[in-house]
C-alpha positions in Angstrom: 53.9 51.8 2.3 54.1 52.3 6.1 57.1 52.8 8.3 56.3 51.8 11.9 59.0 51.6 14.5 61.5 51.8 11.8 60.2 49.2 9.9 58.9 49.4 6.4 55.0 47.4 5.8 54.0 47.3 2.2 50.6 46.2 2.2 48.4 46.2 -0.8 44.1 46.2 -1.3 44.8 43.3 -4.4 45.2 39.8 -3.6 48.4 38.8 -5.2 51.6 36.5 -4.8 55.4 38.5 -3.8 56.6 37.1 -7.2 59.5 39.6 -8.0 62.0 42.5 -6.2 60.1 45.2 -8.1 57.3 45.1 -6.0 59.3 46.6 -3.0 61.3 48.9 -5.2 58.6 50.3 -6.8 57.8 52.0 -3.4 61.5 52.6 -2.7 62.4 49.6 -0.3 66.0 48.1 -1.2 66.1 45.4 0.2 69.9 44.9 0.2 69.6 47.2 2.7 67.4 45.2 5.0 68.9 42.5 7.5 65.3 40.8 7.5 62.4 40.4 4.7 58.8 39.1 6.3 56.5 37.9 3.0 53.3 36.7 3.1 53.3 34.1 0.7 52.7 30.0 -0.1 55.5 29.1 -2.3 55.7 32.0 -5.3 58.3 33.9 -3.5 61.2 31.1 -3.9 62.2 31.8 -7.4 62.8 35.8 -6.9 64.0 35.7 -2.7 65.6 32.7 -1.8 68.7 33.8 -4.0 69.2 36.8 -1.9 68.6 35.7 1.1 70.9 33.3 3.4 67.9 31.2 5.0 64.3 30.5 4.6 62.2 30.1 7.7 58.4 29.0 6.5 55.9 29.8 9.4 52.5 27.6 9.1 49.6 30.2 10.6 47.3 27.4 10.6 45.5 29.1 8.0 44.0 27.8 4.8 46.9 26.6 3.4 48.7 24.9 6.6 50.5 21.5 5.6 49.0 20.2 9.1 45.8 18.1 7.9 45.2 17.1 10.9 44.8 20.1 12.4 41.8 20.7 9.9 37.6 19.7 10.5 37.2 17.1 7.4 33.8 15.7 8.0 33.3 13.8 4.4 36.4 12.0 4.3 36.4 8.0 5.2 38.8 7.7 7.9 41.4 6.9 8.7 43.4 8.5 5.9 47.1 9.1 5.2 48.2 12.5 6.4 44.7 13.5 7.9 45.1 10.6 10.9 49.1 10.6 12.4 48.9 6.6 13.0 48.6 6.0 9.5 51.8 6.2 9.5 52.7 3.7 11.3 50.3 1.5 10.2 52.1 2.2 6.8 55.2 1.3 8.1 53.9 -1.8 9.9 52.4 -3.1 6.3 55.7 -2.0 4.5 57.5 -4.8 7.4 55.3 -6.9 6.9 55.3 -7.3 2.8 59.3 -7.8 3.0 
């Protein structure tokens, strides 16, 4: 654990998911004591944080697992595609219109 600026940084050498409180109290963080919680984390965290905390606020890094496809370089996928091209979309909708 490091304290910087008055801030507590757990960082570990083992790739692994924030699943559960006891990984901060292990090394003596309470976090009822802390007005702000930063996790690096998809979606494991939910189950064990959300209930203590009074709002969520998901930042997409643009990293591996961004929910921005088309921000990504697929080269072997037909296009266009749904969710990879942004005016799918609206050629969905315009095929939804016209099937009605």
């Amino acid at each position: 654990m490091l304290r910087v600026a008055g801030i507590d940084i757990l960082v570990v050498t083992a790739n692994s998911q924030m699943l559960d409180q006891q990984q901060f109290k292990a090394f003596g963080i309470m976090l009822a004591e802390k007005s702000a919680i930063g996790l690096k984390s998809m979606q494991h965290f939910r189950a064990a944080f959300e209930p203590i905390t009074g709002r969520v606020i998901v930042c997409d890094s643009g990293a591996l697992s961004t929910s921005q496809f088309h921000r990504r370089n697929y080269r072997n996928v037909p296009r266009p595609i749904f969710q990879l091209d942004r005016d799918m979309v609206l050629a969905l909708q315009s095929y939804r219109q016209f099937c009605q």
